[in-house]
C-alpha positions in Angstrom: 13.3 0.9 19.5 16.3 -0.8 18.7 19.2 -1.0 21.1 22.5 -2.9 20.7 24.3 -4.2 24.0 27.7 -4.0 24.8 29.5 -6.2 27.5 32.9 -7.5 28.5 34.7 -4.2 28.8 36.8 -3.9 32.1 40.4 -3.5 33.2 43.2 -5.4 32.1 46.7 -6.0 32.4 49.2 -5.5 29.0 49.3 -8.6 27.0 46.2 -9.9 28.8 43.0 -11.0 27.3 39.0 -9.8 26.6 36.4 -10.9 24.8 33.2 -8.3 24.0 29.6 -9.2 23.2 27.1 -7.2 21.4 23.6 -8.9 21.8 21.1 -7.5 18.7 18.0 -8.1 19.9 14.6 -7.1 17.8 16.4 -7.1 14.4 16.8 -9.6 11.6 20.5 -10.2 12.6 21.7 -12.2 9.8 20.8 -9.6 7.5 23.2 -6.9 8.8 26.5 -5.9 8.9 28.2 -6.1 12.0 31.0 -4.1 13.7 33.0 -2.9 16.2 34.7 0.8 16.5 36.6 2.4 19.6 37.0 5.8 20.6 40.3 7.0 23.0 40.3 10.1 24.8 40.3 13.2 22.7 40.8 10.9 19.2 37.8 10.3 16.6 36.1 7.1 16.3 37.4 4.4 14.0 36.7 1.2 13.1 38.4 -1.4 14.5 36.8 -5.1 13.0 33.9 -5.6 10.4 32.1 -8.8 9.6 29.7 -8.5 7.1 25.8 -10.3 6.9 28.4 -13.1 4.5 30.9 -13.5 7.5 33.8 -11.0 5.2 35.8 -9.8 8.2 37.7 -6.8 8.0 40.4 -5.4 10.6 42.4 -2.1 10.8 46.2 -3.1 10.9 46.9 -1.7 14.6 44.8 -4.8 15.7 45.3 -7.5 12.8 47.1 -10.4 14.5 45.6 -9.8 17.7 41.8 -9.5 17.6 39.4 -12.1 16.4 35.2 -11.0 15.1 33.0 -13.4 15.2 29.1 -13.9 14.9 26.2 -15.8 16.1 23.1 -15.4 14.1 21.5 -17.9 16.1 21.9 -15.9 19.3 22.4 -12.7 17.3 25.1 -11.5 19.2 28.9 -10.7 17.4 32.2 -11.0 19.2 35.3 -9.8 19.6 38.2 -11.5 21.2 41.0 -9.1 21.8 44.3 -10.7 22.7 47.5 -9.3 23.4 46.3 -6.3 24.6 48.3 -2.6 24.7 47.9 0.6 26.7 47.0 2.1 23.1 44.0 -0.7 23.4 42.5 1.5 25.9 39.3 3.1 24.6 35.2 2.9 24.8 34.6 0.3 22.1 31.2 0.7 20.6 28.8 -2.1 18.8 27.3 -0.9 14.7 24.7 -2.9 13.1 23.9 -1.6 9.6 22.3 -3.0 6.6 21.3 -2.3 2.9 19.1 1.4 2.8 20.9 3.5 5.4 19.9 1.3 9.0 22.2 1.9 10.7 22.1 1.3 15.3 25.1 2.0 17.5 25.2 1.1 21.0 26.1 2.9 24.4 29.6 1.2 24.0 31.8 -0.2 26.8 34.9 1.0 28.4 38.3 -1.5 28.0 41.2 -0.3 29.8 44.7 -1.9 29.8 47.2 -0.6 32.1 49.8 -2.1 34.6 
């Protein structure tokens, strides 16, 4: 069974720095879209960056700027370098793979919380 691993979540201050992994092991990495969503407290899930399996990268505008996706095929992990962090930041940020025919894995997510 597939299962997509989050890391780098933790506590930080406003205007500080993180960078998340998501390691994708057991799947033909290269051939899937990657991304990365968030969920705050009592709001739906939304997408925050997208690469695609031909490195497109998309981001929503709250974060454009600020936060940089990235991918490693060779290690098949994506990235996401989140800089200049807010409060609003704060939120479980979850991994998607998902490629051509509806495959489509999610990980357990991990929390990032910025406050003073």
């Amino acid at each position: 069974q597939v299962r997509l691993v989050e890391s780098g979540g933790g506590l930080v201050q406003p205007g500080g720095s993180l960078r998340l992994s998501c390691g994708a092991p057991g799947i033909a990495f290269s051939f899937y879209n990657m991304g990365w969503y968030r969920q705050a407290p009592g709001k739906q899930r939304e997408l925050v960056a997208s690469i695609t399996s031909g490195f497109s990268r998309n981001y929503a505008d709250s974060v454009k700027g600020r936060f940089t996706i990235a991918r490693d095929n060779a290690k098949n992990t994506v990235y996401l370098q989140m800089d200049s962090l807010k409060p609003e930041d704060t939120a479980v940020y979850y991994c998607k793979a998902d490629r051509v025919g509806g495959i489509i894995y999610w990980g357990e997510g991990t929390l990032v919380t910025v406050s003073s």
